[in-house]
C-alpha positions in Angstrom: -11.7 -31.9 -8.9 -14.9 -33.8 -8.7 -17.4 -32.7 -5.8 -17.8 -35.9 -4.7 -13.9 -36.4 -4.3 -13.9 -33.0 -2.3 -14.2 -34.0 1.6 -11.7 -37.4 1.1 -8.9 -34.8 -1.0 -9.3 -32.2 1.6 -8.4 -34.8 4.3 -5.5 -36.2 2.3 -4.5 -33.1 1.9 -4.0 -32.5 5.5 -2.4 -35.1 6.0 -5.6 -36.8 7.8 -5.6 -40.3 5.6 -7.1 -42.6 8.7 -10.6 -40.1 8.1 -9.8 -39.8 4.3 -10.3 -43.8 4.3 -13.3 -43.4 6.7 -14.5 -41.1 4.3 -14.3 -42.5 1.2 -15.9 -45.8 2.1 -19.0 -43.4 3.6 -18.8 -41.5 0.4 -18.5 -44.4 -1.9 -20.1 -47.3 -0.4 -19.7 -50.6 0.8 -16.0 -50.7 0.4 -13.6 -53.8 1.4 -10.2 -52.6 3.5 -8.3 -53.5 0.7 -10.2 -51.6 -1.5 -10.3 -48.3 0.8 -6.6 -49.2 0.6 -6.2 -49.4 -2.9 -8.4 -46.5 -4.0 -6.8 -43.8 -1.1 -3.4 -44.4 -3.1 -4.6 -44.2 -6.0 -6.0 -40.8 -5.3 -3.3 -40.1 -3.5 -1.1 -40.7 -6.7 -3.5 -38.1 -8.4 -3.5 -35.4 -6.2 0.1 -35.5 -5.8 0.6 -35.2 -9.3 -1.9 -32.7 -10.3 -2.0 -30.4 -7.3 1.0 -30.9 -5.4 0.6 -27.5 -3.8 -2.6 -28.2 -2.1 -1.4 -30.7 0.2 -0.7 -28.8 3.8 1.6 -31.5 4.9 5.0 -32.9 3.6 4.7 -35.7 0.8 8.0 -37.3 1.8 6.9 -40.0 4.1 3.6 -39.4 3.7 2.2 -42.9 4.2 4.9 -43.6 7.0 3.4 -45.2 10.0 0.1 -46.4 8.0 0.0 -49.9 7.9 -2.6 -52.3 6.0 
């Protein structure tokens, strides 16, 4: 993983994805809501493909409850 990805994967992996959006627009700069949005799943998408055992929550209704 890229350093700079570290501290908004480490929150998706716990299952924290309000503060992983919070993060990544500190991280990555002025960022619309729709684009916070759009990037968090596609990370999301990422990381559950390539390190499915990192995440220290369950992936099945993951983004339950989280509304745009």
């Amino acid at each position: 993983m890229p350093e700079e990805w570290d501290r908004v994967d480490q929150l998706l992996f716990d299952g924290r994805r309000i503060q992983a959006a919070h993060a990544l627009r500190e991280d990555f700069g002025p960022l619309t809501i729709h684009e916070t949005i759009v990037a968090l799943g596609e990370r999301f998408e990422h990381l559950r493909l390539n390190h499915p055992e990192s995440f220290n929550v369950s992936l099945d209704g993951y983004w339950d409850h989280f509304y745009s």
